[in-house]
C-alpha positions in Angstrom: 173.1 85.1 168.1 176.1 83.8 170.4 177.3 87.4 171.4 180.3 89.4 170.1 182.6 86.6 170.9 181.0 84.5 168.3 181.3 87.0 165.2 184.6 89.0 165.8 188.1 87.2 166.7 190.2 88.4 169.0 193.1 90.3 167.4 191.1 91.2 164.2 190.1 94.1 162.3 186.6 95.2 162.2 184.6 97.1 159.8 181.7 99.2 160.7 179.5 100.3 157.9 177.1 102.6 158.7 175.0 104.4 156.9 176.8 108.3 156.8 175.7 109.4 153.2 174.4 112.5 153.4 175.1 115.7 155.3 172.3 115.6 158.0 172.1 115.7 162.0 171.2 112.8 164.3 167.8 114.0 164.9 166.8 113.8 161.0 166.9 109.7 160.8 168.8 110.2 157.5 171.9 108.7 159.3 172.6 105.7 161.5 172.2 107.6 164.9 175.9 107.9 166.6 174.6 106.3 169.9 173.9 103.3 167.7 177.6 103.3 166.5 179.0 103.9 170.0 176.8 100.7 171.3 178.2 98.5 168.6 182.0 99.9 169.3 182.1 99.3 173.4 180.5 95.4 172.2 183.1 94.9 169.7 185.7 95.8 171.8 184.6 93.3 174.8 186.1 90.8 171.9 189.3 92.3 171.6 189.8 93.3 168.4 193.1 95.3 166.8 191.2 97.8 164.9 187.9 98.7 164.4 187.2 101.1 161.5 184.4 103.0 160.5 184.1 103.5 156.9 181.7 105.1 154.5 181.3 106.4 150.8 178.6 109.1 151.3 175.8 109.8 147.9 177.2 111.2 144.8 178.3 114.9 145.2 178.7 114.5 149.2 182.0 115.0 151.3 182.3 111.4 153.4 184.1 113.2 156.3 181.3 116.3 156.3 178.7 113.6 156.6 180.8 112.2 159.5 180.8 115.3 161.1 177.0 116.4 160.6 175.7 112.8 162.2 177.7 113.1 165.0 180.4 109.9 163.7 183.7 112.2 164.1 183.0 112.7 167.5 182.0 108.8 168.3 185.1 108.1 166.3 187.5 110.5 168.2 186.1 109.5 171.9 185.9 105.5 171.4 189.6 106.0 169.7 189.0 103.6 166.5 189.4 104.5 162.9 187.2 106.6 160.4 187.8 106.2 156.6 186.4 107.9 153.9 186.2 105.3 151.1 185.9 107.9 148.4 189.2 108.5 148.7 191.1 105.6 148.9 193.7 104.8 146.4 194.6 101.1 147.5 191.8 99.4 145.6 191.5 95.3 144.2 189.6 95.1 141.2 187.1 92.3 142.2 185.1 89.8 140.0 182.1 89.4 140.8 180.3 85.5 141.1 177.5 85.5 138.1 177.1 88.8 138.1 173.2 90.3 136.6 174.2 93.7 135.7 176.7 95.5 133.9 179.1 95.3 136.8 181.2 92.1 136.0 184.1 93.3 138.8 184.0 95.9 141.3 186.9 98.1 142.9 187.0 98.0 146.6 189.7 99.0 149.5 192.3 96.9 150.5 191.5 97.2 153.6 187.7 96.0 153.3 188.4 93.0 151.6 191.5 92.8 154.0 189.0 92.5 157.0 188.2 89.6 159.2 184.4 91.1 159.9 181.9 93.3 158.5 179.4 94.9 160.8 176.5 96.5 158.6 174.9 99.2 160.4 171.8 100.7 158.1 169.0 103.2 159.4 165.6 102.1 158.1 164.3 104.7 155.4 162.3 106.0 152.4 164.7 106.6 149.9 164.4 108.5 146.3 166.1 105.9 144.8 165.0 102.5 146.3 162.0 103.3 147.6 163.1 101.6 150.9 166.5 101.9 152.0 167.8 98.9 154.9 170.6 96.5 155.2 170.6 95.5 151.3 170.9 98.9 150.1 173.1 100.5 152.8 176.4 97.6 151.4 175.8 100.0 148.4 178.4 102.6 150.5 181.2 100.6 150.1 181.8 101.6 146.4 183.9 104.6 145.0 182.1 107.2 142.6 182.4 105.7 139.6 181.0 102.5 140.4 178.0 104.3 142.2 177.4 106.2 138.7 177.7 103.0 136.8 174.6 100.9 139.0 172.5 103.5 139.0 173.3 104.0 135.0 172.1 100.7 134.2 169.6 98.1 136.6 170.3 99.6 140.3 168.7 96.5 141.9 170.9 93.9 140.7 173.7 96.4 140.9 173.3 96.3 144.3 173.2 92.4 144.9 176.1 92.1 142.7 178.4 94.0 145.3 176.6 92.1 147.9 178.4 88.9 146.0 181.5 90.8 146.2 181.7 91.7 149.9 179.4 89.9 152.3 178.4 91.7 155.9 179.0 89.1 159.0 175.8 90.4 160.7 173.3 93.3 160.2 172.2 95.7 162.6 169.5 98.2 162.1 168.8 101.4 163.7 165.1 101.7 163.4 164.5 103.8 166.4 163.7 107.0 164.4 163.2 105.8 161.0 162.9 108.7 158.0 159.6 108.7 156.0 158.7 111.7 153.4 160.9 112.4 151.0 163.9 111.1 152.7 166.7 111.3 152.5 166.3 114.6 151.3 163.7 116.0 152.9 163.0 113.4 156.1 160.3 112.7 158.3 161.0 111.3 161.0 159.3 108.8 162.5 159.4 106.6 165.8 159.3 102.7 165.9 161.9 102.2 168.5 163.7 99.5 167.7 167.0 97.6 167.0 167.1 94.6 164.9 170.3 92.2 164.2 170.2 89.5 161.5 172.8 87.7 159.7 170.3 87.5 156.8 170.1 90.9 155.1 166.6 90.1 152.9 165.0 88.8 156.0 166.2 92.2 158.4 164.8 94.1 155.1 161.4 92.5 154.9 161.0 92.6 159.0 162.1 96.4 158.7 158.9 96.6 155.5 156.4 95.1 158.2 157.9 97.7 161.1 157.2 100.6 159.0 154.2 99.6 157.3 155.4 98.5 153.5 154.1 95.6 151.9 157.6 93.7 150.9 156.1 92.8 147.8 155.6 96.8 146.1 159.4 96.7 146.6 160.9 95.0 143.7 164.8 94.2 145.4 163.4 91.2 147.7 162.2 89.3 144.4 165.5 89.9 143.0 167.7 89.3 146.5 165.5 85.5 146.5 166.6 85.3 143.0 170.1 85.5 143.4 170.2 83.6 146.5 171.0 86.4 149.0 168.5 84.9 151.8 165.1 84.5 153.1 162.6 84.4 150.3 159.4 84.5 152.4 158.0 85.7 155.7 157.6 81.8 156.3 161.5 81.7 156.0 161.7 84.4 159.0 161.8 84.0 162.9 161.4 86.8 165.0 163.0 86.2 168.5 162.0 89.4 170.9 159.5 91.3 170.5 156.8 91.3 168.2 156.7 93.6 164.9 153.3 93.8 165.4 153.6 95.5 168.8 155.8 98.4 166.8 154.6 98.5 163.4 153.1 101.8 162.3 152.2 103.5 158.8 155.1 105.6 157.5 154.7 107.8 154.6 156.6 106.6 151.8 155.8 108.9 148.5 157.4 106.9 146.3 155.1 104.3 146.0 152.3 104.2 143.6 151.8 104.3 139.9 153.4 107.0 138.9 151.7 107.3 135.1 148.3 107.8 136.5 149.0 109.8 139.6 149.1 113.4 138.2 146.2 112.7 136.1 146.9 116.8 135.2 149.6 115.4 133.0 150.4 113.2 130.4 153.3 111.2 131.6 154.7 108.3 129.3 156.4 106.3 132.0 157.9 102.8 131.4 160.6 100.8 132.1 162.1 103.7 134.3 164.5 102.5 137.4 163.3 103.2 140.4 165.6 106.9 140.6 163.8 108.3 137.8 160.2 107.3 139.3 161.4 108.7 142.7 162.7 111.7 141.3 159.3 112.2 139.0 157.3 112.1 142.2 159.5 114.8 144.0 159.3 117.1 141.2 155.5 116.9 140.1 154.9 117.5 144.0 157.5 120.1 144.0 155.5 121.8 141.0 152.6 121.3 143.4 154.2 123.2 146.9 155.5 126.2 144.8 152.5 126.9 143.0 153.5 126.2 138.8 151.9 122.8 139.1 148.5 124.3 137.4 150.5 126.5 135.1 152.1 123.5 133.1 150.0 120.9 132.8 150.5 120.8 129.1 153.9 119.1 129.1 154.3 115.9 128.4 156.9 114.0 130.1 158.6 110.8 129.4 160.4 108.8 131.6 162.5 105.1 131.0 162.8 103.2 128.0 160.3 103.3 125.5 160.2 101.9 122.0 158.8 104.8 120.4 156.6 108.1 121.2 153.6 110.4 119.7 155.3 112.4 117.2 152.8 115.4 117.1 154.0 116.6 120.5 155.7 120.0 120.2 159.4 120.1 121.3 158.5 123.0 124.0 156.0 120.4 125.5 157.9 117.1 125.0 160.2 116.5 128.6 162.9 114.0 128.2 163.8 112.7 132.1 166.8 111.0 132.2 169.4 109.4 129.7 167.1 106.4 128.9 165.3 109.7 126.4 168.3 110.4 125.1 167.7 109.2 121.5 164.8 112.0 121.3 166.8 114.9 122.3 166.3 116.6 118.8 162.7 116.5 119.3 161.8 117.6 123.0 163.9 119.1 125.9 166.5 116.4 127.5 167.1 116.2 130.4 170.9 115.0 131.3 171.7 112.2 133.9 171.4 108.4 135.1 169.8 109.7 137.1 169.4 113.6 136.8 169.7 116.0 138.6 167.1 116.2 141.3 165.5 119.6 140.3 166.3 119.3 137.0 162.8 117.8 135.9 160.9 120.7 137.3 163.0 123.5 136.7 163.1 122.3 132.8 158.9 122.1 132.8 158.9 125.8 134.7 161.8 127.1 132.4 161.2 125.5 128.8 164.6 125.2 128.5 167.5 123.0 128.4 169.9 123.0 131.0 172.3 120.4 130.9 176.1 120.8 131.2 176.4 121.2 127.6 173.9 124.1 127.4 173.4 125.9 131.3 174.7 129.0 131.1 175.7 131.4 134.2 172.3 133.2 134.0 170.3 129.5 134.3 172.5 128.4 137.2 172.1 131.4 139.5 168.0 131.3 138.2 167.7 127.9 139.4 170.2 128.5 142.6 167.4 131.6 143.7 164.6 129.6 142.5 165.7 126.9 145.0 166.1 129.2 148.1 163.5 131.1 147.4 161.1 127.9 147.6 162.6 125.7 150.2 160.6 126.7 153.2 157.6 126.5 150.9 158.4 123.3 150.1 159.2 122.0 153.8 155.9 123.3 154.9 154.4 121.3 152.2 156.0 118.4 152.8 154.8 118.3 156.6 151.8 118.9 155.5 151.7 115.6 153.2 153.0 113.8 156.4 150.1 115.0 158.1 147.3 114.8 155.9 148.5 110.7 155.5 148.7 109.9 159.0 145.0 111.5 159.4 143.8 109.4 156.9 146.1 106.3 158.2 146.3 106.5 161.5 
């Protein structure tokens, strides 16, 4: 692509955006590897450049800075001297409109400083992810919003959330860490898997759909690439791609990604009304029914109902003890089942509300049902790692 003197100026400002949004070591995939950062760093600097900045806003209810210190970016940051910024927690903000924007996000508030610099290097890790499905280059631009604005795409349609920021800040180049990549039930509970690669694209949808074919996803189960060809963000097709290098076919492999599937028919056990549901509530449905699975109450409940999305309208003979509302897209039936709060909720709220029978929302948790579900949690998370590795290996036996 022309080498680092053709993207970056001399005398510029560089932004790095990795992704550095959850609290996990190097050796877990979740995180863009630090050797990976430190590569890109001694390139840019062959250019010349007056700062180079690494900047992140980690997942809803993370500390940026911890995240930099559990993946190793504190320490790449401190021995290559440049900058790291925690975009959480910057005040200097422009409130930016965004060009025909599809979802509710009209305008979006981002740093000075982004918008400020001359280049944008986007730096994802190739994952499953609970609230994609498949997390690359297009989802990992998402980390440049505060909070707020992170609450507000996933309240409403998360995919063209997520192009609509793409409108408002544009990476110069993409470049992906897929030599571990995190399969499972990443990014909270990883497998890691090795492809062995690094990919570089100034297209963002084609680095996503070359990333599908390295780790073994059919591009069209994941719904953002009809949407990025939509809106114009880049390659719609595999035609569209060229592949200089090696071959993707010489380091493809199967990785486990549990949260494809249809996920009204796949606990057959249960009746689950599912429709219209973003792609967080259908992640977070399959995490919990398997969750029910690893600690052994997945037999003992099979009498709930659950409902998940928008739906018009629901049976009305189904007793409110039985009747689980996931998610605020439910809310208008809270009087008639148990509601579960959130866009999306909380990730063990779905099957702690099917064990418990109970609501416990913010509203209505008391001290007893926090420190219940805090127990219930470290009592079961080895049980549920175990299971999890288990999944992994029971799907590559039958994969390959």
């Amino acid at each position: 692509m022309g080498g680092v003197s053709s993207l970056v100026e001399k005398g510029s400002t560089v932004v790095l955006k990795p992704n550095a949004g959850h609290v996990a070591p190097p050796e877990s995939a979740v995180c863009t590897n630090p050797d990976v950062v430190r590569a890109v760093i001694r390139e840019v600097k062959k250019a010349e450049p007056k700062r180079i900045i690494i900047a992140e806003a980690a997942a809803i209810g993370c500390d940026t800075m911890e995240c930099f210190e559990a993946c190793g970016l504190t320490q790449v940051a401190k021995e290559e001297d440049v900058e790291l910024i925690d975009i959480k927690r910057e005040k200097d903000l422009i409130n930016i409109p965004v060009r025909g924007y599809h979802s509710n996000i009209s305008h979006v508030k981002l740093p000075r400083f982004l918008l400020e610099a001359e280049h944008i290097i986007n730096l994802p890790i190739l994952k499953a992810h609970a609230s994609m499905v498949f997390s690359c280059a297009l989802k990992n631009i998402k980390g440049v919003v505060q909070d707020k604005v992170h609450l507000d795409m996933h309240r409403e349609n998360l995919t063209m959330a997520m192009m609509d920021v793409w409108w408002a800040v544009r990476a110069d180049i993409n470049i992906v860490d897929a030599i571990y990549a995190a399969g499972g039930f990443s990014p909270h509970t990883p497998v890691p898997e090795y492809i062995g690669c690094i990919m570089g694209s100034r297209d963002p949808v084609a680095v996503d759909r070359v990333a599908c074919h390295l780790s073994g996803i059919n591009p069209d189960e994941v719904s953002y690439f009809k949407v990025a060809a939509e809106v114009g963000l880049g390659a719609a097709t595999d035609e569209e791609i060229e592949v200089i290098g090696e071959k993707v076919a010489d380091h493809a492999i199967h990785m486990w990604v549990p949260y494809l599937g249809d996920m009204s028919t796949r606990w057959p056990e249960y009746r689950i009304l599912c429709e219209n549901a973003c792609s967080s509530c259908q992640a977070l449905l399959a995490l919990n029914m398997e969750t029910l699975k690893a600690i052994g109450e997945y037999d003992k409940n099979t009498d709930a109902v659950i409902v998940v999305g928008r739906k018009d309208s629901i049976p009305e003979d189904i007793p409110k003890e039985r009747l689980i509302l996931h998610g605020n897209c439910t809310r208008k039936w809270r009087d008639r089942g148990l509601f579960i709060e959130g866009c999306p909720p909380a990730e063990g709220g779905l099957h702690n509300t099917i064990i418990d029978r109970s609501e416990m929302n913010d509203d209505t948790a008391t001290a007893e049902d926090i420190e219940r579900i805090v127990t219930r949690k470290a009592a079961t998370a080895p049980v549920w790692r175990e299971y999890v590795l288990k999944m992994a290996e029971e799907y590559h036996r039958q994969n390959g």
